[in-house]
TIBA-708134 format. One record per residue: residue number from 1; residue in one letter; x, y, z of N, C-alpha, C, CB in turn. Coordinates in steps of 0.05 Angstrom, whole numbers, plus 5000, padded with zeros to 4 digits. Atoms other than C-alpha are relative to their C-alpha. Last residue first. Glycine has a CB too. Layout:
<atoms>
NUM,A,X,Y,Z,X,Y,Z,X,Y,Z,X,Y,Z
...
</atoms>
This chain:
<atoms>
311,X,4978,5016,5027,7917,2726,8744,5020,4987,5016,5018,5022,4974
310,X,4977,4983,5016,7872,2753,8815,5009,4978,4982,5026,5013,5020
309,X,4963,5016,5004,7815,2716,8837,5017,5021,4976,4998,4956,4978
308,X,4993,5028,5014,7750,2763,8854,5036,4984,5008,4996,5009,4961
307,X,4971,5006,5011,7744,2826,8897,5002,4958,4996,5028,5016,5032
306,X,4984,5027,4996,7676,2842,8892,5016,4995,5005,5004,4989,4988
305,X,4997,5029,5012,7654,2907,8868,5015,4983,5025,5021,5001,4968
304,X,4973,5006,4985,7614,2969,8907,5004,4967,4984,4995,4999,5043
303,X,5005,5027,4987,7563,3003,8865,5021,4990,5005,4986,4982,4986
302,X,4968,5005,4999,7563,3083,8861,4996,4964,5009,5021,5026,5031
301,X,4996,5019,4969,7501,3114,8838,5027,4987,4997,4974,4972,5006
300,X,4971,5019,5006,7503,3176,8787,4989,4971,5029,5043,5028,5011
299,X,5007,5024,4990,7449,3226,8754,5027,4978,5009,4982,4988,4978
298,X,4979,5020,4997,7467,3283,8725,4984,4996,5024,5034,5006,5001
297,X,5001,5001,4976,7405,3343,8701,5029,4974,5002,4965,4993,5012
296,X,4995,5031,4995,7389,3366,8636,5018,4997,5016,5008,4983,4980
295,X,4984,4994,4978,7349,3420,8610,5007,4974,5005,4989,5016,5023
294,X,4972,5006,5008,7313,3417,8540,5023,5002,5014,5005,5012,4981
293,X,4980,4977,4990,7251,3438,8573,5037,5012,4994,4999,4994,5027
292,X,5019,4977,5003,7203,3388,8534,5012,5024,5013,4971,4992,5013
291,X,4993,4984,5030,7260,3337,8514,4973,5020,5006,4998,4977,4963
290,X,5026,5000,4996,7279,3336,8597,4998,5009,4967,4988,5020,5027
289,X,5011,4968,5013,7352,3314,8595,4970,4993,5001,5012,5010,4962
288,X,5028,5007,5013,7384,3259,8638,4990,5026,4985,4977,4991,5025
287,X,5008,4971,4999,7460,3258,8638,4978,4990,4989,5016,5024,4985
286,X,5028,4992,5027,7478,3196,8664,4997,5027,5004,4963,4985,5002
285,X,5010,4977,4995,7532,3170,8717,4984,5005,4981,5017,5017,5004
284,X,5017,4997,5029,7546,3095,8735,4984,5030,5001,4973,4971,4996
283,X,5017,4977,5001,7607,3100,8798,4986,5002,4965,5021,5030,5010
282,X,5008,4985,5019,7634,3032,8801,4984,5016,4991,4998,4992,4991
281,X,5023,4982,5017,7676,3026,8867,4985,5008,4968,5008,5020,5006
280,X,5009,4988,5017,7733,2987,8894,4972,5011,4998,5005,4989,4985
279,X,5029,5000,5002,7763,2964,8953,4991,5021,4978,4987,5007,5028
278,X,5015,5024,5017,7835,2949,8961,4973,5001,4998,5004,4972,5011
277,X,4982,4996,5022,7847,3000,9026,5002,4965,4986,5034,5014,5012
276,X,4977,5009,4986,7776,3005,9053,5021,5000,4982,4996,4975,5012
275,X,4985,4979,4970,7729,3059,9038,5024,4990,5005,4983,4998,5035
274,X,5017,5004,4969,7728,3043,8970,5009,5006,5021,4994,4976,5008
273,X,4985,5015,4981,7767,3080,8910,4982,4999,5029,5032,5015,5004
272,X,4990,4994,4976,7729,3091,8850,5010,4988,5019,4988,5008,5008
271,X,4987,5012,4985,7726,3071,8775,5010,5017,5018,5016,4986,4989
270,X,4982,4997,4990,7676,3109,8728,5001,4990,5019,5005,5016,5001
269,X,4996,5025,4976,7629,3090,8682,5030,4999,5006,4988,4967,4989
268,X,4977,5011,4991,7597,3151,8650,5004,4979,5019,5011,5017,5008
267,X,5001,5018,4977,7536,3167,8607,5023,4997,5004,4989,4976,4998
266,X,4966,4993,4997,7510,3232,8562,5001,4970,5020,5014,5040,5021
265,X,4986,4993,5015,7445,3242,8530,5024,4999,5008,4994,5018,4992
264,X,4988,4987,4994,7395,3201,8570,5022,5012,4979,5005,4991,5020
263,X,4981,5011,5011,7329,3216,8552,5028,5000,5014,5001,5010,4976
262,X,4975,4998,4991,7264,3241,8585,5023,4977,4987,4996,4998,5031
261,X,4998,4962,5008,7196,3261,8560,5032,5005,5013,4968,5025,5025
260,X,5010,4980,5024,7168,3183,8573,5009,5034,5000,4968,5000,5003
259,X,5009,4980,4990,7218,3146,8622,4986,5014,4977,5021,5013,5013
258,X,5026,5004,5005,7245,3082,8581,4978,5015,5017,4998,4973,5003
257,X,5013,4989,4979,7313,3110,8574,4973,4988,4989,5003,5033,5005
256,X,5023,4989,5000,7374,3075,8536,4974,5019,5026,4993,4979,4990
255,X,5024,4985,4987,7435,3062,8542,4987,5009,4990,5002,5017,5013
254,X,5025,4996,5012,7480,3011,8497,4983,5016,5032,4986,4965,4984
253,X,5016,5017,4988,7551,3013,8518,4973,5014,4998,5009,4993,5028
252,X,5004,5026,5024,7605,3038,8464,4977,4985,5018,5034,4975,4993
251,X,4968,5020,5003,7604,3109,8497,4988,4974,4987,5020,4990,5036
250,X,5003,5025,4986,7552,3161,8482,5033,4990,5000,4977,4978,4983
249,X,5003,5007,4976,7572,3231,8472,4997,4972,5008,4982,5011,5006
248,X,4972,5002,5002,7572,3228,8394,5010,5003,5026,5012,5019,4981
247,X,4985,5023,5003,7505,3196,8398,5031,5007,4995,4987,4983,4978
246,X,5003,5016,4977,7479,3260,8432,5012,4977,4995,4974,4996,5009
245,X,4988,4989,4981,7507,3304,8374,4998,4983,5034,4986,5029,4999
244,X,4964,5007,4993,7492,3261,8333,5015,5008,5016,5018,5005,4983
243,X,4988,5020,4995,7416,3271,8356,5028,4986,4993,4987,4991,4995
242,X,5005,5023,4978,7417,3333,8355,5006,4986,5008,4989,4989,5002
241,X,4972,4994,4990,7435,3344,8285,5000,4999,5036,5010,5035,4988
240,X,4977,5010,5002,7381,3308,8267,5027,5008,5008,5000,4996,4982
239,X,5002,5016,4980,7333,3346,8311,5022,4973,4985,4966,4994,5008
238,X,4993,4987,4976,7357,3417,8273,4997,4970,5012,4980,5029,5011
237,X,5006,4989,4983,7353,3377,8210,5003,5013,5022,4994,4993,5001
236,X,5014,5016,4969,7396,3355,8170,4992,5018,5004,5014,4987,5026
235,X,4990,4981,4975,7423,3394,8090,4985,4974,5016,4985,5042,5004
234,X,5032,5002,4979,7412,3355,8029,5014,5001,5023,4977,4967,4999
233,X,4996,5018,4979,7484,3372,7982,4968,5006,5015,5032,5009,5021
232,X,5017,5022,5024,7475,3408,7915,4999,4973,5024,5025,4989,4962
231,X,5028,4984,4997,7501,3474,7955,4986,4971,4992,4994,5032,4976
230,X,5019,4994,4978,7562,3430,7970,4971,5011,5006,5011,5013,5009
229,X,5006,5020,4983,7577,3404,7902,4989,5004,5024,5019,4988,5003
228,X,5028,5007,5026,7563,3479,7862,5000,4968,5018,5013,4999,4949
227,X,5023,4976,4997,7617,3500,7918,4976,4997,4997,5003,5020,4984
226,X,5005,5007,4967,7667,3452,7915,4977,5013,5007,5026,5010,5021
225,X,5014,5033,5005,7659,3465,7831,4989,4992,5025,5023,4973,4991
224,X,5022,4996,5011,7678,3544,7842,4981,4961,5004,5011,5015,4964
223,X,5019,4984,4975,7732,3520,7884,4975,5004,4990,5009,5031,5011
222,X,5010,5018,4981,7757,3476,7835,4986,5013,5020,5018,4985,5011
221,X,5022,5016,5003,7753,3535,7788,4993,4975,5015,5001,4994,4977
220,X,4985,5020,5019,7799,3573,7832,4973,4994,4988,5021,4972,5014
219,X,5004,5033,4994,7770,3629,7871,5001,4983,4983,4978,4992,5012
218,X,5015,5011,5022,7785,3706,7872,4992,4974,5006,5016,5000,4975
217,X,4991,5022,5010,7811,3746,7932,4985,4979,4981,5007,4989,5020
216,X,5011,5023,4988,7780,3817,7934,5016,4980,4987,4969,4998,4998
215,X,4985,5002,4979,7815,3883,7924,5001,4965,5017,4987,5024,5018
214,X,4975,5003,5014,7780,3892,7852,5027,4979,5015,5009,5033,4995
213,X,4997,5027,5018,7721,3887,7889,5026,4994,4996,4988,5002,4973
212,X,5000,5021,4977,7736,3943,7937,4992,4965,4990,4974,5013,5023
211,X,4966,4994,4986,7768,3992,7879,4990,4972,5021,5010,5044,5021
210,X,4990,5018,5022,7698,3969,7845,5034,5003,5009,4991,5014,4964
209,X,5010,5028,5006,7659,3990,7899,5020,4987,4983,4972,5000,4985
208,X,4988,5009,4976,7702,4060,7908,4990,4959,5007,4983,5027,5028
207,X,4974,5004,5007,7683,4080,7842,5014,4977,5029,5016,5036,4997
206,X,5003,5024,5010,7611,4058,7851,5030,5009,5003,4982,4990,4973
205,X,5005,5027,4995,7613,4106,7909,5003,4975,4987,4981,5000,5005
204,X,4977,5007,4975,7645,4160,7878,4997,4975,5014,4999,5021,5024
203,X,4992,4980,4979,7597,4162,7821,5019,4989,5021,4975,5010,5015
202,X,5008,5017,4969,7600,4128,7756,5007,5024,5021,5023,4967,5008
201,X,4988,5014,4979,7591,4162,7693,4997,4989,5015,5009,5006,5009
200,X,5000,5002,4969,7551,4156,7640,5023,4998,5019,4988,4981,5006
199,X,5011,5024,4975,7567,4160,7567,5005,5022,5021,5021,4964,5006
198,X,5033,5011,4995,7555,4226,7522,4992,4976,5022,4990,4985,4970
197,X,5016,4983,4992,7627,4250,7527,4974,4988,5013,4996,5016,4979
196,X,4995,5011,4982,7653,4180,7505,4987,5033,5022,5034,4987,4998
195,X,4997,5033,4984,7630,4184,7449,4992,4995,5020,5023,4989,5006
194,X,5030,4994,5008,7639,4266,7424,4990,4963,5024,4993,4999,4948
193,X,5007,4985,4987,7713,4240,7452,4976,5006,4996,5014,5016,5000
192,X,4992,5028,4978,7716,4173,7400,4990,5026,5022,5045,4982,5003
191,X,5024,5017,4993,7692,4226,7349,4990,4983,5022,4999,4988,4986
190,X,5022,4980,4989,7744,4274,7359,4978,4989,5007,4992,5020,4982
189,X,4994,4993,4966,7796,4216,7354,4976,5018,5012,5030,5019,5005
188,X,5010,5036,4979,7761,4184,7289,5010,5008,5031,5025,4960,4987
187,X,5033,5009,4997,7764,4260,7256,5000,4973,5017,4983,4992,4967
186,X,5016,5011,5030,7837,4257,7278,4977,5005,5004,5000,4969,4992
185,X,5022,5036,4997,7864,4291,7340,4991,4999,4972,4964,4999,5025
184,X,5022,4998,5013,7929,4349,7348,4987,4966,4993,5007,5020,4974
183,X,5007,5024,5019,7983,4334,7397,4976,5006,4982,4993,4974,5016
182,X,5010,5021,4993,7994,4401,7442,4997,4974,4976,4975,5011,5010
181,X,4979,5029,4998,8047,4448,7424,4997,4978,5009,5019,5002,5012
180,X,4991,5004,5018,7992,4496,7392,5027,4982,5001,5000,5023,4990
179,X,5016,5020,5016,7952,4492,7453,5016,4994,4969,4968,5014,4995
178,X,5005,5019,4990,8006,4533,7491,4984,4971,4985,4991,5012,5018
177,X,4972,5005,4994,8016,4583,7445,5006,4967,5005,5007,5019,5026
176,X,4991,5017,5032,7947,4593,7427,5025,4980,4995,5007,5023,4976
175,X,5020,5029,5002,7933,4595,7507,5006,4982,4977,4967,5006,4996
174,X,4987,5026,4977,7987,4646,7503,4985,4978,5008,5006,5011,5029
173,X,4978,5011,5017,7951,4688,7451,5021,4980,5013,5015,5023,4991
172,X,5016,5012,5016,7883,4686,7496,5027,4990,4978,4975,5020,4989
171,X,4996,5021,4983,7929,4717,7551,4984,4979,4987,4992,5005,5029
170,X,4984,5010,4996,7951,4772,7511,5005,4964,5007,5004,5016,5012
169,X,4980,4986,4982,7888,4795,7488,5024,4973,5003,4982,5013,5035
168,X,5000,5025,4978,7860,4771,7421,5013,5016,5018,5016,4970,4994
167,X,4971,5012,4991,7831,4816,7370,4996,4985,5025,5024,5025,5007
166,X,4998,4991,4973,7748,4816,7347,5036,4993,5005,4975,4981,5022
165,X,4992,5031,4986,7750,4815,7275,5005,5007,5020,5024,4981,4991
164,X,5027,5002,4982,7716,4881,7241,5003,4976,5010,4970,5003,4986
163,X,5010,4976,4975,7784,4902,7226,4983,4993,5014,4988,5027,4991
162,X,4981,5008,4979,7795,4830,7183,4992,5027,5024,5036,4998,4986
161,X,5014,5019,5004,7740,4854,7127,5013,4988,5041,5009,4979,4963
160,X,5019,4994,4979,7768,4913,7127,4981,4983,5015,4987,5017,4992
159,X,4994,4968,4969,7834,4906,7117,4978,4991,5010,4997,5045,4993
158,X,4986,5016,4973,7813,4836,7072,4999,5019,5019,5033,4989,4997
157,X,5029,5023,4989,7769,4880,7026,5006,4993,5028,4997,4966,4981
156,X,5016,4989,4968,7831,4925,7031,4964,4991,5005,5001,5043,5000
155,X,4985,4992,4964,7875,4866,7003,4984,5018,5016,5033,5019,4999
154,X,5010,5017,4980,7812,4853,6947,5020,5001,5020,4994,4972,4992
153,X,5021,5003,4982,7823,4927,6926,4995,4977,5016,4981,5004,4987
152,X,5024,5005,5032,7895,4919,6914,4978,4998,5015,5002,4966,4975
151,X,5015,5029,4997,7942,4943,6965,4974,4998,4969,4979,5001,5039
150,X,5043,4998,5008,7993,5005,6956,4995,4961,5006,4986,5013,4945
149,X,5008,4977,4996,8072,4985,6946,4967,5006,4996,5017,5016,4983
148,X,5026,4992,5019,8103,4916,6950,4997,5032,5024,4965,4968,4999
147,X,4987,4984,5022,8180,4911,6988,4964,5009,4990,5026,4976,4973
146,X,4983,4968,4991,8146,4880,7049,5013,5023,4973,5034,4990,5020
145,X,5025,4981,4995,8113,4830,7009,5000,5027,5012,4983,4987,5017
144,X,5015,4995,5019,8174,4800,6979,4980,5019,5011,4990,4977,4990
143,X,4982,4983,5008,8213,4797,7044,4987,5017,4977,5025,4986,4991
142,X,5000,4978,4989,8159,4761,7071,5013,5028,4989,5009,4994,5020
141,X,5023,4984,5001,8163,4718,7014,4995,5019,5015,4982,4989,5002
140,X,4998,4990,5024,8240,4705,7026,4966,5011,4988,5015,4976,4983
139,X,4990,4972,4992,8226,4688,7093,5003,5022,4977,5027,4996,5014
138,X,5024,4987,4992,8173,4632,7078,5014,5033,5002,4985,4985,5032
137,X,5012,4992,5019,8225,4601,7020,4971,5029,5019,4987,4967,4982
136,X,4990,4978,5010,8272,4603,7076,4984,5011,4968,5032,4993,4999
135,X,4979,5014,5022,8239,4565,7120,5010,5020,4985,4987,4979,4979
134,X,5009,5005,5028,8206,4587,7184,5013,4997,4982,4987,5015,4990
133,X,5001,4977,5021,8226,4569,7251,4987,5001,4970,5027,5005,4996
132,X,5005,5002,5025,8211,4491,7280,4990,5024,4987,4984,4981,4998
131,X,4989,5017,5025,8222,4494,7353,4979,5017,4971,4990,4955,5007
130,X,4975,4994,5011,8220,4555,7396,5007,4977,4965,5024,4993,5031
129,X,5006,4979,5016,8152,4540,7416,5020,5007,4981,4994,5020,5013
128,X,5011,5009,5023,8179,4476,7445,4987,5018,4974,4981,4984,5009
127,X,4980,5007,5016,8231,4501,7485,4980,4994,4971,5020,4972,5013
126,X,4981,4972,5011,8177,4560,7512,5023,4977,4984,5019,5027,5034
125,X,5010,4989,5021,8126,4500,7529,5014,5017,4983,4982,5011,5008
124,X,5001,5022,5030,8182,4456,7558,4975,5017,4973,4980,4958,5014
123,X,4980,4994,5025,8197,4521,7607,4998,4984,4960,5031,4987,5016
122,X,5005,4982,5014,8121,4523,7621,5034,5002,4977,4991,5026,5022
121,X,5017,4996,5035,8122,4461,7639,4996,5022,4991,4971,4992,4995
120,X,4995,5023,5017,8175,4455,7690,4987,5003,4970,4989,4974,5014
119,X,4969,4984,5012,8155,4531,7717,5008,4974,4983,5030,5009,5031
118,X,4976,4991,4978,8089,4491,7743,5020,5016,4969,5021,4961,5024
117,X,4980,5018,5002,8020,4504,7698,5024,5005,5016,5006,4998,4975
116,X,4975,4988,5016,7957,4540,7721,5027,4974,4994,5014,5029,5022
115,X,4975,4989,4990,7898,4506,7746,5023,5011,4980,5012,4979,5015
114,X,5000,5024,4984,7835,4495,7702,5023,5018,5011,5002,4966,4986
113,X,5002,4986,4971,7809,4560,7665,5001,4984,5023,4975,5014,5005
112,X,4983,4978,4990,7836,4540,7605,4994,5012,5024,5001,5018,4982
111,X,4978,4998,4987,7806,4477,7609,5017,5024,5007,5012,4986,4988
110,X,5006,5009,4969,7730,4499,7609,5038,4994,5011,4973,4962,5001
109,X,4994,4977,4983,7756,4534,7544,4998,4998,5032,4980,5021,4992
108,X,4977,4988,5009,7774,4478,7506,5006,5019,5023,4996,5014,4973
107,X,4989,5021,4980,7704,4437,7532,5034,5022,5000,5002,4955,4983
106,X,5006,5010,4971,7677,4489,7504,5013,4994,5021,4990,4982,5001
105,X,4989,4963,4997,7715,4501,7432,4993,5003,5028,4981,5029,4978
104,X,4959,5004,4998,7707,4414,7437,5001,5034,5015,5026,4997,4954
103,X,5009,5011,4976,7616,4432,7446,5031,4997,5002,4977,4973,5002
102,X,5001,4987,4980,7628,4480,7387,4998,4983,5025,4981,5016,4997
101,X,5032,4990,5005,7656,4427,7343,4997,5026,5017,4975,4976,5012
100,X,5017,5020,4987,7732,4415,7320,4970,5022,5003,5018,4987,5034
99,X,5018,4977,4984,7769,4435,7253,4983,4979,5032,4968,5016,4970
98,X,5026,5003,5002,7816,4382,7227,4987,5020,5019,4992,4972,5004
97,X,4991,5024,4993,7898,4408,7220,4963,5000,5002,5026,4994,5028
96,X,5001,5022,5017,7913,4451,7159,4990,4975,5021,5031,4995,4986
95,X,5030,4999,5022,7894,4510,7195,5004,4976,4984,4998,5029,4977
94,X,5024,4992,5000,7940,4494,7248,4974,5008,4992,5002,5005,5003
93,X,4987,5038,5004,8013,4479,7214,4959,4999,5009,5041,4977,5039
92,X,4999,5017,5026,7997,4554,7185,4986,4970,5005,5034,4997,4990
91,X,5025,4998,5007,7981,4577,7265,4993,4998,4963,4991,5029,5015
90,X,5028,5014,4981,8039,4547,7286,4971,5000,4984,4993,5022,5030
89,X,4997,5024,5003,8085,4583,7229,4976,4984,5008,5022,4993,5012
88,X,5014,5004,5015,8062,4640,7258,5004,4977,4975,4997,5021,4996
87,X,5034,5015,4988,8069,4619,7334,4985,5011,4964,4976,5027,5044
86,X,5010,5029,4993,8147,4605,7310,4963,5000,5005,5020,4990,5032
85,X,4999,5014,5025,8152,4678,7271,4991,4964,5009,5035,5006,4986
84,X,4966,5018,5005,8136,4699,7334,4991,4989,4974,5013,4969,5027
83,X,4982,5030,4998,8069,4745,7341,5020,4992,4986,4987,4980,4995
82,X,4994,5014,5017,8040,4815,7350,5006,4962,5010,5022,5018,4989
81,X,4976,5019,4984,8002,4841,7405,5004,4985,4978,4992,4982,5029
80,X,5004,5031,4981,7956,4889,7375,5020,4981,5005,4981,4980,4986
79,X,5000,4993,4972,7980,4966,7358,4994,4975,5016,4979,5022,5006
78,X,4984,5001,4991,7983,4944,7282,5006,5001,5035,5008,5013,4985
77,X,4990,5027,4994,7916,4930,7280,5029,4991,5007,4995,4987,4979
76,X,5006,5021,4971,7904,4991,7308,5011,4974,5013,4977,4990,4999
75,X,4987,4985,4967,7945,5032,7263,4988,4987,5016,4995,5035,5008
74,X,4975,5004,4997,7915,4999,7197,5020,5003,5029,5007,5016,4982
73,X,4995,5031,4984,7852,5010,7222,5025,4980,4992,4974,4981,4993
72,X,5000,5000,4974,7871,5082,7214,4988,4974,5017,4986,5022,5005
71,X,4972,5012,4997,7894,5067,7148,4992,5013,5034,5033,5015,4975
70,X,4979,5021,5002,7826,5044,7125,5033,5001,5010,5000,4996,4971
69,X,5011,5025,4974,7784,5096,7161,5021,4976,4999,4962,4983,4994
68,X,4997,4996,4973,7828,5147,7125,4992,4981,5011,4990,5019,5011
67,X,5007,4974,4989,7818,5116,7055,5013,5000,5029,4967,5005,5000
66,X,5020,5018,4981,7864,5063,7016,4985,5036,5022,5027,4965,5027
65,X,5004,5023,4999,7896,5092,6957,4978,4984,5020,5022,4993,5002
64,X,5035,5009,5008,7933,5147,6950,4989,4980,4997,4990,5006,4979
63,X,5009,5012,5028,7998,5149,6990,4967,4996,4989,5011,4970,5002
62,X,4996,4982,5021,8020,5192,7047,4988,4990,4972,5030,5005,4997
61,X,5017,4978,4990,7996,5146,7097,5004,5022,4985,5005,5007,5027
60,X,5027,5013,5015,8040,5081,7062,4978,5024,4998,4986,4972,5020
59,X,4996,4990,5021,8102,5122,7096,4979,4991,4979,5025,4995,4995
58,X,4997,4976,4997,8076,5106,7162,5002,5014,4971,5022,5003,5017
57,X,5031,5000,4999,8053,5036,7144,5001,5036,5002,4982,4979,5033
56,X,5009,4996,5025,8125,5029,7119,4971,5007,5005,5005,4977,4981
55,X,4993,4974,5012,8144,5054,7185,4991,4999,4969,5032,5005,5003
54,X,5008,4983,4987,8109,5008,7230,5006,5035,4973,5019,4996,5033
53,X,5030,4997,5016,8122,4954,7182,4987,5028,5016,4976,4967,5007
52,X,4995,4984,5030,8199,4973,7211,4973,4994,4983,5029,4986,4981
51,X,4990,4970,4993,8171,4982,7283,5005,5001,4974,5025,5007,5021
50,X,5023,4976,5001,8134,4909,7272,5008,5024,5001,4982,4999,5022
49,X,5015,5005,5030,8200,4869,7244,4977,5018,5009,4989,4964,4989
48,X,4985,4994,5022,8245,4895,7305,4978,5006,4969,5021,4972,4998
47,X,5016,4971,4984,8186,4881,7358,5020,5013,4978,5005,5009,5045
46,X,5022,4997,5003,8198,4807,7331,4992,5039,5000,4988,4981,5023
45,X,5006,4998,5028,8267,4813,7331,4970,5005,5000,5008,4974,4984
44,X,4987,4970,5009,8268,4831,7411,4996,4995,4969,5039,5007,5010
43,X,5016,4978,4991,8221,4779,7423,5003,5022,4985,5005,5006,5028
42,X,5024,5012,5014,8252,4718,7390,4981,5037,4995,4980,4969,5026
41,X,4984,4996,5031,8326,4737,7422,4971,5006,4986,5021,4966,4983
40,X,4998,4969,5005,8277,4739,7489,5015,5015,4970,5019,5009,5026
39,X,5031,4990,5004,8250,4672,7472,5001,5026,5009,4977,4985,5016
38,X,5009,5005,5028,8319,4642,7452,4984,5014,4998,4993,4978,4991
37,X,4974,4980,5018,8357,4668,7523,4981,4992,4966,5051,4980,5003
36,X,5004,4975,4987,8290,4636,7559,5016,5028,4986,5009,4995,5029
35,X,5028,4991,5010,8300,4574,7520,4996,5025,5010,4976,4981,5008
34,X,4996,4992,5021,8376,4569,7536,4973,5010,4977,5016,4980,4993
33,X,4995,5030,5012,8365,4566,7604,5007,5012,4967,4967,4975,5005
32,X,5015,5013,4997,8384,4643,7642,4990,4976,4982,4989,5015,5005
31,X,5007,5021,4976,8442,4657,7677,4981,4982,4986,4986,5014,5030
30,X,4981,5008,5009,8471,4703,7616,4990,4970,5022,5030,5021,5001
29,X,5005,5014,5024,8405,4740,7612,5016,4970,4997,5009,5019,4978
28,X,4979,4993,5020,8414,4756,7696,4998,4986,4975,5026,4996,5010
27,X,4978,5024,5014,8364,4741,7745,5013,5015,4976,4984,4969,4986
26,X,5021,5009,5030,8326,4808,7771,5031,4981,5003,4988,5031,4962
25,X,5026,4992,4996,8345,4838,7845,4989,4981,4977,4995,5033,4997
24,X,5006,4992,5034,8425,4814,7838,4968,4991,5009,5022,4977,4967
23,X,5018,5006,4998,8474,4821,7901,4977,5005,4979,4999,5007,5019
22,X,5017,5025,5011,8533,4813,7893,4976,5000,5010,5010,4973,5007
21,X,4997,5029,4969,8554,4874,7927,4989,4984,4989,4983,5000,5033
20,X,4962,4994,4995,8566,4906,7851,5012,4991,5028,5009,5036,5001
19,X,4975,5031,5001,8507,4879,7846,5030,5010,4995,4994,4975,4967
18,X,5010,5016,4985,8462,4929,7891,5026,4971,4989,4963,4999,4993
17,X,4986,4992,4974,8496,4989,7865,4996,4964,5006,4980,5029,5026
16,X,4963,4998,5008,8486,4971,7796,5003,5003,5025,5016,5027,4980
15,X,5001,5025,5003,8399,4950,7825,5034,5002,4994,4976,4988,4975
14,X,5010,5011,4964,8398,5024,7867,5005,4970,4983,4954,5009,5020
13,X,4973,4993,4980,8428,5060,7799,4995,4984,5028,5003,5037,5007
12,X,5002,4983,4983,8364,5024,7760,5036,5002,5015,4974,4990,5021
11,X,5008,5012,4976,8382,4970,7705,4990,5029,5021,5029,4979,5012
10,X,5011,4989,4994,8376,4950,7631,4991,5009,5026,4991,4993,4989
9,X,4983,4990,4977,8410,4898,7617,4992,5028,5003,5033,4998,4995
8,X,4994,5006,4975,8347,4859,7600,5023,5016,5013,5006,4973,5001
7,X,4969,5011,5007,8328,4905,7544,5006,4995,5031,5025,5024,4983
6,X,4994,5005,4972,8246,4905,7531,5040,4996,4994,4978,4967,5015
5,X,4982,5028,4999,8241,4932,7455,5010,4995,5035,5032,5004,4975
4,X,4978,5006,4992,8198,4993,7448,5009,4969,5016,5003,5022,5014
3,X,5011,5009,4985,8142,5002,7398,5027,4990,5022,4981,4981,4987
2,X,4988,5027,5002,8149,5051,7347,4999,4989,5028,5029,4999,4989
1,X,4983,5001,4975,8097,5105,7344,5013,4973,5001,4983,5006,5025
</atoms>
């Protein structure tokens, strides 16, 4: 049974009606990129070359040679989702390239079941598939093999050998597709991955540590030095510090206290106005503190001056 060829113009009486009011249900061949117009050209041949193996396989069925079981797994295999001369090419450039492990075939498959790809990349997958046809020495063998008649026993070795190979569905041949316009890895690349597999990660948190480091302002080497000098510095006491603190209160006139458990920590000598007009006042004030309650109280008397000889 030959296999029929999708044909975009191809339309329902309700879709001709429909664009004849401009109006158009499916995009149009002529609209669409030039990869899309390549990968239906691609198609339609393709489905060309299986219908006419279709028929030599047909006309093969008359011939002595390979048994029933053998040409009825002929007919299956034919019945599987062929491929583009570009994905067989591919899968040439592909056996030549380094095998990977089962834990890669894994990891391989964990991606395929990651998100899907946008329309952007899929078109670049379809330009890229498109690239690099087969040569003309490859076409000319085809040509060759097609013309041969009957198989030799080791070809239906192969038949059968190949029959008992599990096929691919569609969506396994579009992975091939896909992966086959990826970058292929060296032994030293596979290895580097095996590698880097095995380390540790970090978790969210360290990630987020090292984003909050990263974020941080650094410090000169003089800084570093200012640093290593200060720590290397002999700290005061709580009662030294204290006391500067009380001698940075004083004024330039020597007070003291000869009261046991009392100091003074603060003193003022301030100029007032007497009762009468011209009459002065020197108000002597103190701050007394108690050092067993550490509270502290003002103290003041007011002594009346003189009036001397004026300059």
């Amino acid at each position: 049974m030959a296999v029929n060829k999708p044909d975009w113009t191809t339309k329902t009486q309700q879709q001709a009606e429909n664009e004849a009011k401009g109006v158009f249900d499916n995009p149009r061949l002529e609209d669409e990129s030039p990869a899309i117009k390549a990968l239906y050209t691609s198609i339609r041949e393709a489905i060309d070359k299986t219908n006419l193996h279709i028929g030599y396989i047909a006309n093969e069925q008359s011939k002595t040679g390979i048994t029933n079981a053998q040409r009825d797994a002929i007919i299956s295999n034919t019945a599987k989702v062929g491929i583009t001369n570009s994905q067989a090419a591919a899968i040439v450039n592909n056996t030549k390239k380094t095998g990977i492990t089962i834990e890669q075939a894994n990891a391989i498959s964990t991606n395929s079941a990651k998100t899907g790809i946008t329309n952007t990349q899929r078109d670049a997958i379809i330009t890229n598939t498109a690239k690099e046809g087969i040569t003309t020495s490859q076409k000319n063998a085809i040509s060759v093999n097609t013309a041969k008649e009957g198989i030799t026993t080791a070809q239906k070795n192969a038949i059968s050998a190949n029959t008992a190979k599990t096929g691919i569905t569609t969506s396994q041949a579009n992975a091939i597709v896909a992966n086959t316009a990826k970058t292929g890895i060296t032994t030293t690349q596979a290895n580097a991955i095996t590698a880097n597999t095995a380390k540790t990660g970090i978790t969210t948190s360290q990630a987020n540590a090292i984003t909050a480091n990263t974020a941080k302002v650094g410090i000169t080497s003089e800084q570093i030095k200012a640093i290593s000098v200060n720590t290397a510095k002999v700290g005061i006491t709580t009662e030294q510090a204290r006391a500067i603190t009380i001698n940075s209160r004083k004024t330039g006139l020597q007070v003291a206290s000869e009261v046991k458990g009392f100091e003074i920590v603060d003193s003022i000598f301030l100029l007032t106005p007497g009762r009468n007009l011209g009459e002065f006042s020197l108000r002597i004030q103190v701050m007394v503190e108690s050092r067993e309650s550490g509270k502290s109280q003002a103290h003041y008397i007011d002594l009346p001056l003189q009036q001397g000889k004026g300059k």
